[in-house]
MDAnalysis code that builds the backbone (N, CA, C; Angstrom):
import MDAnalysis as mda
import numpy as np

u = mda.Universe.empty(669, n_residues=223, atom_resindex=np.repeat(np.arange(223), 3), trajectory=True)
u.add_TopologyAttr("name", ["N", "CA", "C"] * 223)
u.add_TopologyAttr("resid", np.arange(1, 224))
u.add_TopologyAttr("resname", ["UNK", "UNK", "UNK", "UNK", "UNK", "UNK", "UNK", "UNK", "UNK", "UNK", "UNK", "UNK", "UNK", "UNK", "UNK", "UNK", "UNK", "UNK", "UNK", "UNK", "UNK", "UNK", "UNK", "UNK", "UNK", "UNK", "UNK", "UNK", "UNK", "UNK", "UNK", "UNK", "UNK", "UNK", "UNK", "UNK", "UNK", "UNK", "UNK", "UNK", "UNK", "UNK", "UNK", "UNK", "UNK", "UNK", "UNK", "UNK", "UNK", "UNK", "UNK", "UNK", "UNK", "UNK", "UNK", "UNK", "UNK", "UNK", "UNK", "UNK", "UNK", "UNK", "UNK", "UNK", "UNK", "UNK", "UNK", "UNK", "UNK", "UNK", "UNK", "UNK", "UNK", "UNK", "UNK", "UNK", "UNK", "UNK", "UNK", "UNK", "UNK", "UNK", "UNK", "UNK", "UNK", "UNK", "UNK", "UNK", "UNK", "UNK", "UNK", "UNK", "UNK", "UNK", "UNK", "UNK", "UNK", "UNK", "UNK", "UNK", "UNK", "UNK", "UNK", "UNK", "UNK", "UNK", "UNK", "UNK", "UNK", "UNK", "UNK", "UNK", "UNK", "UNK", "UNK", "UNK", "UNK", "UNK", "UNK", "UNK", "UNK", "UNK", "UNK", "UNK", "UNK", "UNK", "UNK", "UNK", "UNK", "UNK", "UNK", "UNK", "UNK", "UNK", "UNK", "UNK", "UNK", "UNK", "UNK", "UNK", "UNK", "UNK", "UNK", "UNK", "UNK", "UNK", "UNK", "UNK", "UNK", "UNK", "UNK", "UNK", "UNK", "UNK", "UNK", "UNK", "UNK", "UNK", "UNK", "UNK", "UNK", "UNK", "UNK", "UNK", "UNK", "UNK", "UNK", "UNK", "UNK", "UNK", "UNK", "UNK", "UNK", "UNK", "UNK", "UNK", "UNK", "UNK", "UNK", "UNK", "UNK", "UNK", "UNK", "UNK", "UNK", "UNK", "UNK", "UNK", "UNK", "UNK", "UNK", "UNK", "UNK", "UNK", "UNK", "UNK", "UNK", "UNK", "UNK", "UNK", "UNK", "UNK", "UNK", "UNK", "UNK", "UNK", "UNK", "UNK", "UNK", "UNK", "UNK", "UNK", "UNK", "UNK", "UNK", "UNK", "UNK", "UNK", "UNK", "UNK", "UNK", "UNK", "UNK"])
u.atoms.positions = np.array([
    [0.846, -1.198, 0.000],
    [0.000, 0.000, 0.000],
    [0.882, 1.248, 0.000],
    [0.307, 2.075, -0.736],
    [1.278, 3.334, -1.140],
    [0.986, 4.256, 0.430],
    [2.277, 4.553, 0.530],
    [2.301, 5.661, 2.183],
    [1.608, 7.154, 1.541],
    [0.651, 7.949, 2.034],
    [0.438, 9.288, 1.995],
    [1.169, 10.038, 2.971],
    [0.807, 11.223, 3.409],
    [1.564, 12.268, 4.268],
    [1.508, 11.482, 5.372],
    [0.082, 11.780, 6.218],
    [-0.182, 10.844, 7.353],
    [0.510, 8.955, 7.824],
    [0.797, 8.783, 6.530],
    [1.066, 7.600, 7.459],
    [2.538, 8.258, 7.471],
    [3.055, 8.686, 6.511],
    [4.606, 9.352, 6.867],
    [4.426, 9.884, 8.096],
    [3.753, 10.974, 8.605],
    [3.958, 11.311, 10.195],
    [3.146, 10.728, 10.898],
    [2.499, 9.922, 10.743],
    [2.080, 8.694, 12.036],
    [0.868, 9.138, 12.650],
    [-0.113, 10.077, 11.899],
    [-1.585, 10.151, 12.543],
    [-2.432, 9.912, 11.440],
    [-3.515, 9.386, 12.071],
    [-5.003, 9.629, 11.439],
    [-5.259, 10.671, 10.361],
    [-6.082, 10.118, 9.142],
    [-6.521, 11.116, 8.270],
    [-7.538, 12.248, 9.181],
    [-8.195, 11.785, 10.018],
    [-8.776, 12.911, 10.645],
    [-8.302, 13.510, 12.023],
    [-7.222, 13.279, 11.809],
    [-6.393, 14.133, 13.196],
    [-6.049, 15.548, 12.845],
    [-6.290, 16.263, 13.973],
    [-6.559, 18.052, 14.038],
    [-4.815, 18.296, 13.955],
    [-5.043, 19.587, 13.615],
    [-3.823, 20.247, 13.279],
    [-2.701, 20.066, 13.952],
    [-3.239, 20.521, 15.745],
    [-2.412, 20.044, 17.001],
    [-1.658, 19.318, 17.228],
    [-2.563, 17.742, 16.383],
    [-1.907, 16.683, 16.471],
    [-1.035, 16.410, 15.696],
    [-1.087, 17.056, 14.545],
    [-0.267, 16.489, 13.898],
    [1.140, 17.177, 13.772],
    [1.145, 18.613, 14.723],
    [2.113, 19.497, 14.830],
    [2.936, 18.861, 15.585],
    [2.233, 18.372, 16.756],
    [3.335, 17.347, 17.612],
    [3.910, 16.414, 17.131],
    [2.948, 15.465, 16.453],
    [3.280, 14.148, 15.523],
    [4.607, 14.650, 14.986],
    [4.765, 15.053, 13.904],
    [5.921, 15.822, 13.077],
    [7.392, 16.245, 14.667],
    [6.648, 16.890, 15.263],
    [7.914, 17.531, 16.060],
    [8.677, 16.195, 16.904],
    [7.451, 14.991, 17.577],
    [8.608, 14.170, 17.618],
    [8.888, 13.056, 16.577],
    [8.333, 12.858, 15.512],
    [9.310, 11.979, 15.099],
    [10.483, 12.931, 14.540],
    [10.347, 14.500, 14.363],
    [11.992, 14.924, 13.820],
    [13.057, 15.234, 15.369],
    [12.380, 15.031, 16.875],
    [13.422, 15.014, 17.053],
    [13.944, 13.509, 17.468],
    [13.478, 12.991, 17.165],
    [14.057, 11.045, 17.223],
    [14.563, 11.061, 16.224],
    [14.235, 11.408, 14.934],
    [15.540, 11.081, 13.971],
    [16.709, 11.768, 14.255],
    [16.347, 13.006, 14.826],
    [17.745, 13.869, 15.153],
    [18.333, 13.023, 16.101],
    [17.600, 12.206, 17.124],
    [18.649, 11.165, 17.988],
    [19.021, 10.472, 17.416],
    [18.685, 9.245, 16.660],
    [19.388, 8.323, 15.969],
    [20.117, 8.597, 14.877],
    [19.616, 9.445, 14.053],
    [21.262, 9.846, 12.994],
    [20.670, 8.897, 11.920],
    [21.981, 8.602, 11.139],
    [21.837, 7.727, 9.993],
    [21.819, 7.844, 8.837],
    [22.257, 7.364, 8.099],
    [21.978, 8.255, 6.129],
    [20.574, 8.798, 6.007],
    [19.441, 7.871, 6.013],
    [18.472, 8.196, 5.634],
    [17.301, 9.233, 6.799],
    [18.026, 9.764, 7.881],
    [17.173, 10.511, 8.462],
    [16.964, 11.951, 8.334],
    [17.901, 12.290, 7.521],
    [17.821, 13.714, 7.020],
    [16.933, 14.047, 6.164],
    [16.500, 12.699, 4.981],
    [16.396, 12.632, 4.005],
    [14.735, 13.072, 4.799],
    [14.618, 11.883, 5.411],
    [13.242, 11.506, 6.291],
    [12.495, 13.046, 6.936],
    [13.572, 13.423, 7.431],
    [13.155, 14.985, 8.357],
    [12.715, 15.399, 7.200],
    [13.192, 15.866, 6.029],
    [12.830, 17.224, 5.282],
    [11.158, 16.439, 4.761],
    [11.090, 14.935, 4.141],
    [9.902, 14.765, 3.562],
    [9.152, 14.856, 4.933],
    [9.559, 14.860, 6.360],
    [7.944, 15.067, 7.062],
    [7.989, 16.625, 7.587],
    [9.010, 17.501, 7.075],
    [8.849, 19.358, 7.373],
    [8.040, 19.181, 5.828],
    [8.483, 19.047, 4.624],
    [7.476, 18.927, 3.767],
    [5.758, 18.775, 4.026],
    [5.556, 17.383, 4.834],
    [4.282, 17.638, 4.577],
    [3.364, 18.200, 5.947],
    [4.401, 18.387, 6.799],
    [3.572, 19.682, 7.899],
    [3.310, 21.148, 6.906],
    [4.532, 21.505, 5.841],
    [4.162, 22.297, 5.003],
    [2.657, 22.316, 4.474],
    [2.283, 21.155, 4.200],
    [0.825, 21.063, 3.425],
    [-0.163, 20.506, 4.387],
    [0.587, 19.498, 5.751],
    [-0.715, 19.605, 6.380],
    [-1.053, 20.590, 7.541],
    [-0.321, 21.364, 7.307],
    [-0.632, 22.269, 8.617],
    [-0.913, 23.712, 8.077],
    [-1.595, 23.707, 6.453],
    [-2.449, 24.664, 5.872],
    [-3.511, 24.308, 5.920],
    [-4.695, 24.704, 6.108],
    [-6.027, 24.339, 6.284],
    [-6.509, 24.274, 4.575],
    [-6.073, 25.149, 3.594],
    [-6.454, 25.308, 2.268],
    [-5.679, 24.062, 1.536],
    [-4.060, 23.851, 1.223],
    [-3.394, 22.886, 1.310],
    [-3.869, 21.784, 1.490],
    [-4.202, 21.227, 2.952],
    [-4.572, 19.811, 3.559],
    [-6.071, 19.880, 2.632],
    [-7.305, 20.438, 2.344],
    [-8.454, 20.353, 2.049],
    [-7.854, 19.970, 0.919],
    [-7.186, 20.090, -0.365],
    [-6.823, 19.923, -1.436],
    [-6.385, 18.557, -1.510],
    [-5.230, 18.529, -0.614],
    [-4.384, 17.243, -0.392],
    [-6.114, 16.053, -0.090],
    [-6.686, 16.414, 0.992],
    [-7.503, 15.197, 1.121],
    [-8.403, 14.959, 0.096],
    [-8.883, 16.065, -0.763],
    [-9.324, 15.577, -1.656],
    [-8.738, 14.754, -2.599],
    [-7.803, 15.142, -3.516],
    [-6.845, 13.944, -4.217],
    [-6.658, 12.487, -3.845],
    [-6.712, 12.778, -1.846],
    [-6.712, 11.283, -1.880],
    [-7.937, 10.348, -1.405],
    [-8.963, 11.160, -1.825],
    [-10.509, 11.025, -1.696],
    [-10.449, 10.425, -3.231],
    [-10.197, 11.226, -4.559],
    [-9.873, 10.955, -5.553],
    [-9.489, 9.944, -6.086],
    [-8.039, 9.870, -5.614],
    [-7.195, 8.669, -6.415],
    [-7.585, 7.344, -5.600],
    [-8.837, 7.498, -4.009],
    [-8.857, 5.879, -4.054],
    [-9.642, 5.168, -4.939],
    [-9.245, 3.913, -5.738],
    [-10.150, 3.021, -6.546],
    [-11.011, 1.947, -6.309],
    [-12.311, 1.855, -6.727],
    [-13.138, 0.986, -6.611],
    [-12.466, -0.777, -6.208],
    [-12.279, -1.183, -4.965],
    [-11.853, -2.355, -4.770],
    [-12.100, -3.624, -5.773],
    [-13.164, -3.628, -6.136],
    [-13.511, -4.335, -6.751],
    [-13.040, -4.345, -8.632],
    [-12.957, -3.262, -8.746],
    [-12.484, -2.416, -10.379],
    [-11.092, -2.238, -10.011],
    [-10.021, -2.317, -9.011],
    [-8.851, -2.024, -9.062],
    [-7.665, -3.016, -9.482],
    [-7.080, -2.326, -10.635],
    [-6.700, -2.895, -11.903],
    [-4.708, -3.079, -10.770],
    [-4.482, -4.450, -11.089],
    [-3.197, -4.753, -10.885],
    [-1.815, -3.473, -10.865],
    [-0.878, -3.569, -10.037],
    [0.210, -2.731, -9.931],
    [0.707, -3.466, -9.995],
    [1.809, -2.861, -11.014],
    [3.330, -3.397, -11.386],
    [4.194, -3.495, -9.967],
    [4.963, -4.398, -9.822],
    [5.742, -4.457, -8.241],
    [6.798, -3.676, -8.434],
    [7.559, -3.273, -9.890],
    [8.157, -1.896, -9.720],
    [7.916, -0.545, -9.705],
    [6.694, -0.556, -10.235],
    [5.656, 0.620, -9.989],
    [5.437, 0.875, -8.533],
    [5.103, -0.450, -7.577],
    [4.643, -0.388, -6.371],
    [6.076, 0.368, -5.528],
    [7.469, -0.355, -6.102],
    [8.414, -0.372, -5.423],
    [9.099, 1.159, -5.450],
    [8.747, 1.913, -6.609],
    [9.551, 2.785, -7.131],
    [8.386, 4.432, -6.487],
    [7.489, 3.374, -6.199],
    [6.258, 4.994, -6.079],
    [6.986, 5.755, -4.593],
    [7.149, 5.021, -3.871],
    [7.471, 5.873, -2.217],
    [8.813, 6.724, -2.452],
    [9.430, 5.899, -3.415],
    [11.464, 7.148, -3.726],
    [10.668, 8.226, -4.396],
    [9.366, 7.819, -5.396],
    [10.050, 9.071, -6.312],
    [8.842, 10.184, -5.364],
    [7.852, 9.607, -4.268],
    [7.597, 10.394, -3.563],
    [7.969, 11.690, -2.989],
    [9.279, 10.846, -2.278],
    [10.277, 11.363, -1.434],
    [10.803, 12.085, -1.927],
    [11.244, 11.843, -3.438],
    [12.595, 12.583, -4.451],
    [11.393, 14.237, -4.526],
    [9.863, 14.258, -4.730],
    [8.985, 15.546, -5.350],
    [9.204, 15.623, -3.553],
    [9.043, 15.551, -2.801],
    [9.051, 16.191, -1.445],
    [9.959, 16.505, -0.571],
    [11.558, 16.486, -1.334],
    [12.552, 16.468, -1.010],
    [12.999, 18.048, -2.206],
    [12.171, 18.197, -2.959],
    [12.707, 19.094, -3.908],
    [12.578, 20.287, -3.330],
    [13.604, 21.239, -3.294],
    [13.480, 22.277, -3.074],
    [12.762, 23.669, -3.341],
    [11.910, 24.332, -2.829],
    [10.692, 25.557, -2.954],
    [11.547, 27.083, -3.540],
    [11.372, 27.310, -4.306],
    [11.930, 28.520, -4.334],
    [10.583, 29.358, -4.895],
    [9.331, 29.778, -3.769],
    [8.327, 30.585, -4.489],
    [8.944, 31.999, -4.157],
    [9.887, 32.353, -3.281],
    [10.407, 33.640, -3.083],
    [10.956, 34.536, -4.107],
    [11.666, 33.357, -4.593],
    [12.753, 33.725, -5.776],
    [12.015, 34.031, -7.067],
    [10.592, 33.029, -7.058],
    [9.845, 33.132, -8.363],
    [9.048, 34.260, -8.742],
    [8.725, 34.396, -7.374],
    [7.717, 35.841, -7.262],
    [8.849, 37.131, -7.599],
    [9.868, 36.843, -6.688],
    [10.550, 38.201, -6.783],
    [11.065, 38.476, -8.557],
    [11.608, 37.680, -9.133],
    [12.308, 37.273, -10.570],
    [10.715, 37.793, -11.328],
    [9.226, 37.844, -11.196],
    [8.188, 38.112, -11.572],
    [7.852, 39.686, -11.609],
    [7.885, 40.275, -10.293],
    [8.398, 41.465, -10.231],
    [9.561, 41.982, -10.755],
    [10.700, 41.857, -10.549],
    [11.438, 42.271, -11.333],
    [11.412, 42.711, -12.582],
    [10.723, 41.527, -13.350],
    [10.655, 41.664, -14.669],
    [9.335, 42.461, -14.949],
    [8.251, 42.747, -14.273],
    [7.227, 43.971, -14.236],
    [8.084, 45.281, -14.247],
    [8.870, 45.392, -12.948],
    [9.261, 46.461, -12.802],
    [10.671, 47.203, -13.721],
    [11.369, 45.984, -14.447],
    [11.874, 46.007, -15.633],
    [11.253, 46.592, -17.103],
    [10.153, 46.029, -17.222],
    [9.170, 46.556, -18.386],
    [8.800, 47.756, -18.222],
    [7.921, 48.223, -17.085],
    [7.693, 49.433, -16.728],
    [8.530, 50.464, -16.772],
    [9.970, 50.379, -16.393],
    [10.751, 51.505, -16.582],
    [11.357, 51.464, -17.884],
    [11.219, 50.286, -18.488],
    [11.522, 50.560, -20.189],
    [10.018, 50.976, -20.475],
    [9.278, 50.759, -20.590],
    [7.962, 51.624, -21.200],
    [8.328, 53.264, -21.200],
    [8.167, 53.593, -19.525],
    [8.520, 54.599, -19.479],
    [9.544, 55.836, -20.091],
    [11.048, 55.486, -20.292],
    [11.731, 55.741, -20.890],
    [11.731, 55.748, -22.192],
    [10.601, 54.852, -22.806],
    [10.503, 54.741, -23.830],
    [9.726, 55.882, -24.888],
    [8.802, 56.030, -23.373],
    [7.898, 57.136, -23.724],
    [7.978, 58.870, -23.936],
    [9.124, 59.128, -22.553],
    [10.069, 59.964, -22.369],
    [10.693, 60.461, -23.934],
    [11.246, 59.206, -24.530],
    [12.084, 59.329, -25.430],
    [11.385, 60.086, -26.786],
    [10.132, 59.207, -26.784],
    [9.673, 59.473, -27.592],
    [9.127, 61.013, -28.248],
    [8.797, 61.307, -26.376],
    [8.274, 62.880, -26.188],
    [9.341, 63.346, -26.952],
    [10.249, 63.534, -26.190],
    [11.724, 64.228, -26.651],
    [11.535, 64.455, -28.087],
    [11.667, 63.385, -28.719],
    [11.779, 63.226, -30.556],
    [10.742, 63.970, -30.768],
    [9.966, 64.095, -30.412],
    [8.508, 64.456, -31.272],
    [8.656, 66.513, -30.996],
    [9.094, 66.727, -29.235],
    [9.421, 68.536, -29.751],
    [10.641, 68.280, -30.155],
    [11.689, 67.768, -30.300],
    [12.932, 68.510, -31.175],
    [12.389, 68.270, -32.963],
    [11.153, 67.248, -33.300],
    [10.703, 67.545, -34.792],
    [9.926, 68.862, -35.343],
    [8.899, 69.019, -33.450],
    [8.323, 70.072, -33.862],
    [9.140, 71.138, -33.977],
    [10.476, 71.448, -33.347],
    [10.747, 72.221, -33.743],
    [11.713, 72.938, -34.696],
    [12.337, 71.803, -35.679],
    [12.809, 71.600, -36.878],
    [11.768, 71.470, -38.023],
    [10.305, 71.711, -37.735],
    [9.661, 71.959, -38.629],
    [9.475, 73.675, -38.307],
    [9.559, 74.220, -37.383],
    [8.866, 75.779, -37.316],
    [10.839, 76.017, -37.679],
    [11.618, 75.636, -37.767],
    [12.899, 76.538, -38.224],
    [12.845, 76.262, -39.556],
    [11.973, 75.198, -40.197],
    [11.850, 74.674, -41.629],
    [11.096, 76.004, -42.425],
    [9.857, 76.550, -41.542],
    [8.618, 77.356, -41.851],
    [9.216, 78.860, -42.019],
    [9.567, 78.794, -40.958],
    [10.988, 80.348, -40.845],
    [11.491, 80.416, -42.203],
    [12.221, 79.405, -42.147],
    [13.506, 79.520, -43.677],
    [12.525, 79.753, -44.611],
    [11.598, 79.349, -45.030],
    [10.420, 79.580, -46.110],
    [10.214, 80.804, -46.425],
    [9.650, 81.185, -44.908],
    [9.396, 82.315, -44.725],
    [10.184, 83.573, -44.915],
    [11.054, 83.327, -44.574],
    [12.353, 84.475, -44.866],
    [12.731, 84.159, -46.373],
    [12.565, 82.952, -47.167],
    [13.353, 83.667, -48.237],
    [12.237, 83.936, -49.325],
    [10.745, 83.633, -49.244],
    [10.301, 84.451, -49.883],
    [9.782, 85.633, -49.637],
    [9.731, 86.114, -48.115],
    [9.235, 87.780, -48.185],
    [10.631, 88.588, -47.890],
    [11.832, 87.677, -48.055],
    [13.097, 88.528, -47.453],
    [13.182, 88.444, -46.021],
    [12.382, 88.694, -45.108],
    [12.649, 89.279, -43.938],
    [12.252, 87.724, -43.068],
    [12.922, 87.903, -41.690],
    [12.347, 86.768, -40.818],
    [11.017, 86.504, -40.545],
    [10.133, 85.843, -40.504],
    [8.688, 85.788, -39.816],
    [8.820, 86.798, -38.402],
    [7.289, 87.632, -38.140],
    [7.138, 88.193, -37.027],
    [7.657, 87.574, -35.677],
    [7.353, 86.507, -35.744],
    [7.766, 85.621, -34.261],
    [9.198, 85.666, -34.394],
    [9.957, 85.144, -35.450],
    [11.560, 85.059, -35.198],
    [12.091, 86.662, -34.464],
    [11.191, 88.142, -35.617],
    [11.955, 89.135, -34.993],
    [12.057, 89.098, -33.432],
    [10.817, 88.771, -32.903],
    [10.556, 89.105, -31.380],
    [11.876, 88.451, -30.629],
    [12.005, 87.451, -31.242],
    [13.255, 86.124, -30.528],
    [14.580, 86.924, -30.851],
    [14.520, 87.506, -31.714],
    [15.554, 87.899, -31.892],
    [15.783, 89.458, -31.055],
    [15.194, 90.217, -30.511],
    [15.407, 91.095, -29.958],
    [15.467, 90.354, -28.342],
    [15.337, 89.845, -27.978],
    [15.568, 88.415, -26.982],
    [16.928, 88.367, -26.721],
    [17.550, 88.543, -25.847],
    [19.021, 87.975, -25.963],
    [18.728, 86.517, -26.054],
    [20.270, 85.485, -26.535],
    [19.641, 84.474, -26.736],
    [20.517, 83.645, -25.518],
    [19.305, 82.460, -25.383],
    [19.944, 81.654, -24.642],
    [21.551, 81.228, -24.503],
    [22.152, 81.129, -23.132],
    [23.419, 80.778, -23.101],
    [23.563, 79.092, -23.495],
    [22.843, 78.919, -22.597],
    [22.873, 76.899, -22.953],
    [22.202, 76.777, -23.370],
    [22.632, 75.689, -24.468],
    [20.911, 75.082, -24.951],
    [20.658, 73.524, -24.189],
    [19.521, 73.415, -24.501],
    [18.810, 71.919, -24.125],
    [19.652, 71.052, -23.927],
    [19.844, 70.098, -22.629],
    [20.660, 68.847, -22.750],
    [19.785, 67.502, -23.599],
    [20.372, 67.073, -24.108],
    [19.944, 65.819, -24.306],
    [19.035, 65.022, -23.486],
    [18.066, 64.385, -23.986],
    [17.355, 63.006, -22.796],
    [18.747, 62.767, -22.375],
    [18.645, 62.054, -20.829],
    [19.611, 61.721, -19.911],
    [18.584, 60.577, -19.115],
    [18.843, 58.786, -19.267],
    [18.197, 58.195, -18.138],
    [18.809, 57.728, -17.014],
    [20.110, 58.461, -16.578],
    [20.824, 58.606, -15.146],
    [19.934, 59.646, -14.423],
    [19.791, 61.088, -15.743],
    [19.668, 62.229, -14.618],
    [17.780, 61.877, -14.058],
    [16.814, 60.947, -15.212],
    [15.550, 60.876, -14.940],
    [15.424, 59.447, -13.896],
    [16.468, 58.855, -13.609],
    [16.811, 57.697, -12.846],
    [16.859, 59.110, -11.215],
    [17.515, 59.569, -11.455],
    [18.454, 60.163, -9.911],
    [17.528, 61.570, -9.613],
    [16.383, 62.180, -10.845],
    [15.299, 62.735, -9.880],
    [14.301, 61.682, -9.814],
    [13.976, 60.941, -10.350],
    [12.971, 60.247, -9.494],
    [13.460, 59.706, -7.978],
    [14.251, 59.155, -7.640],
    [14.854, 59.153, -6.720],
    [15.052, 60.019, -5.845],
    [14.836, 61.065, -6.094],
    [15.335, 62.578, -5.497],
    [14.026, 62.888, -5.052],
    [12.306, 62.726, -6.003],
    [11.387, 62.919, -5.474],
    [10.898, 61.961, -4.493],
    [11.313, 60.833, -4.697],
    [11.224, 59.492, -3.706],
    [11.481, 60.050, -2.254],
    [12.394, 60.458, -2.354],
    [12.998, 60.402, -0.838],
    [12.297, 61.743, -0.374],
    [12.217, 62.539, -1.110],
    [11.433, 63.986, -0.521],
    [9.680, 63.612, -0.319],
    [9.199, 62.786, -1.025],
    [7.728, 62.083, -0.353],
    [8.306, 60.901, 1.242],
    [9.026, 60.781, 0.837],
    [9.143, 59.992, 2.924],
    [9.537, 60.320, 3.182],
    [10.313, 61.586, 3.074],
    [10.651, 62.689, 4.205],
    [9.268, 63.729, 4.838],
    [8.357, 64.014, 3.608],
    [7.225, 64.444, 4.072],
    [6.242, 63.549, 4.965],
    [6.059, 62.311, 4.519],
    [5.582, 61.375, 4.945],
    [5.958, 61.296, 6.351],
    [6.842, 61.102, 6.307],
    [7.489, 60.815, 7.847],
    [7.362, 62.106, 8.791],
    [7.351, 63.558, 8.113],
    [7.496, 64.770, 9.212],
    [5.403, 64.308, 9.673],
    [4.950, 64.350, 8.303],
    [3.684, 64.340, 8.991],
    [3.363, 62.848, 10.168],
    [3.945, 61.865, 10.349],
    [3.594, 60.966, 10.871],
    [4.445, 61.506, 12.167],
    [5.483, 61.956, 12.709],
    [5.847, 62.655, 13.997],
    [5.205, 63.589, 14.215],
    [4.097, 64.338, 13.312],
    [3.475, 65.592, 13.734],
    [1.921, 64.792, 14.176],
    [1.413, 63.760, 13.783],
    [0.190, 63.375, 14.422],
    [0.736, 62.095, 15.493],
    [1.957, 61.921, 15.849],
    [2.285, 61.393, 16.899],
    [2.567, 61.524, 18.396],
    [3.105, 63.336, 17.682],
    [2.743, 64.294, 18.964],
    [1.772, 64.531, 19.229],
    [0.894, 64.971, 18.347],
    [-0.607, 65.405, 18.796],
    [-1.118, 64.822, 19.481],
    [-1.026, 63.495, 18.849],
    [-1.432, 62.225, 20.050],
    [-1.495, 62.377, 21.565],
    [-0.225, 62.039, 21.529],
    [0.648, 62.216, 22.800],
    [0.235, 63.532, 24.105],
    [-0.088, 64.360, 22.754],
    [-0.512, 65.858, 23.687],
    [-1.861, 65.409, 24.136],
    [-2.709, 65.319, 23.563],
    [-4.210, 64.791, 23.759],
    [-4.467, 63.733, 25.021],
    [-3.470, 62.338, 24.992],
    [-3.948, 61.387, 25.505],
    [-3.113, 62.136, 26.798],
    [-1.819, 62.894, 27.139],
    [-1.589, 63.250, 28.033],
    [-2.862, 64.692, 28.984],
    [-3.316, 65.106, 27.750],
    [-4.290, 65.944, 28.408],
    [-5.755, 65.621, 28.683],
    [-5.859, 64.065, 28.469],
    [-6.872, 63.473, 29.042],
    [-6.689, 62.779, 30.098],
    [-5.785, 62.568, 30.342],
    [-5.158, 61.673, 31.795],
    [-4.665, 62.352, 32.456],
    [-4.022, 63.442, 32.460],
    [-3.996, 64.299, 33.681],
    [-5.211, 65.279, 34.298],
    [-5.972, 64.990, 35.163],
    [-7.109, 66.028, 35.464],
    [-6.655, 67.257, 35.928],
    [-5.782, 67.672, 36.112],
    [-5.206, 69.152, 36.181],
    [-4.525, 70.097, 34.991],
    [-4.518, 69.451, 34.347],
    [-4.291, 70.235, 32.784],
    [-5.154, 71.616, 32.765],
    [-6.557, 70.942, 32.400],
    [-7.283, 72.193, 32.573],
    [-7.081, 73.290, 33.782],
    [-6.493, 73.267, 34.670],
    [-6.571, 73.943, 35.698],
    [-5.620, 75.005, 35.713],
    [-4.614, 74.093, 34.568],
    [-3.341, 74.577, 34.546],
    [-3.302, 76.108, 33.458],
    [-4.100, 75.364, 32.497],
    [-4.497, 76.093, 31.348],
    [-4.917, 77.642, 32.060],
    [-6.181, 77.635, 32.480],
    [-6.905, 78.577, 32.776],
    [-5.747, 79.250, 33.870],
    [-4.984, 78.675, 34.584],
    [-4.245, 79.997, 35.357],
    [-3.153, 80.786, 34.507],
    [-2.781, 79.939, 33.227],
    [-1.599, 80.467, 32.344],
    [-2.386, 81.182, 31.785],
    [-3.861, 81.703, 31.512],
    [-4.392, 82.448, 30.510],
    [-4.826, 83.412, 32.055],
])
């Protein structure tokens, strides 16, 4: 007969959580007394399935499957004896495998928060291109303009009585749009934070001027 979780930690399919928290805690610390090749192996498949039976959502799942996979006694079709022999290792081998949902989730985010700041930049960029066209089309309109009436368009004269700019425009930069966002970052939890010491005092003032019954007394002689 194929072992499930329970007979691995040694209670009842309908034994409460309690029990089976203990169940688990001593048989891992008896294997920790006796030692041996295979008790390490043993500890992790029964921290494994306290993993699943000591979720209430988990274990409901788990018992169903094995509500599931039992077969009609009578309709239950022969097992191979290496099938029989080989089912409890390769058990052990899926409950021995190592969890990395931390890593999966985080590597998930990442790659959100990867996309997003290429979107962004992307978009940035795009802005950019689109006024330095608009405005290689109005120096396009100018030149037109000036060489068939002779003179600059009205708008250029005005610019031109303008002193003119010393610097011109830097380039898109995604260090310098990297290092102010960053720059506004830290100036929202710096605000954040003055206002959370300013309703911490208040607090403080309040609950102290409800627990002292002489406050008021105090008040009215300072006024």
């Amino acid at each position: 007969m194929k072992k499930n979780l329970y007979d691995l930690v040694g209670v009842p399919p309908q034994a409460p959580r309690e029990m089976i928290g203990a169940a688990c805690k001593r048989r891992i610390a008896k294997l920790e007394r006796e030692g041996g090749e295979g008790a390490q192996a043993e500890i992790y498949a029964i921290r494994e399935a306290w993993s699943i039976l000591g979720d209430a959502g988990l274990r409901a799942g788990y018992d169903a499957s094995l509500a599931t996979a039992k077969p009609d006694a009578a309709a239950a079709p022969a097992v191979d004896p290496m099938v029989a022999h080989l089912a409890p290792a390769m058990l052990a081998t899926e409950l021995l495998k190592p969890r990395h949902l931390w890593s999966e989730r985080w590597e998930r985010w990442r790659k959100l928060v990867f996309v997003m700041l290429f979107v962004g930049l992307f978009a940035l960029s795009a802005a950019w291109n689109q006024g330095n066209r608009t405005a290689k089309q109005k120096m396009l309109e100018a030149a037109e303009y000036e060489a068939e009436h002779g003179e600059p368009p009205p708008a250029r004269k005005a610019e031109a009585a303008k002193p003119a700019a010393a610097a011109t425009e830097e380039p898109f930069s995604a260090e310098k749009f990297e290092r102010e966002l960053k720059e506004r970052e830290a100036a929202i939890q710096e605000q954040v934070a003055k206002d959370q010491t300013a309703k911490e005092d208040e607090f403080r003032e309040k609950l102290q001027r409800e627990n002292d019954p002489y406050a008021s007394r105090r008040r009215m002689r300072t006024r």
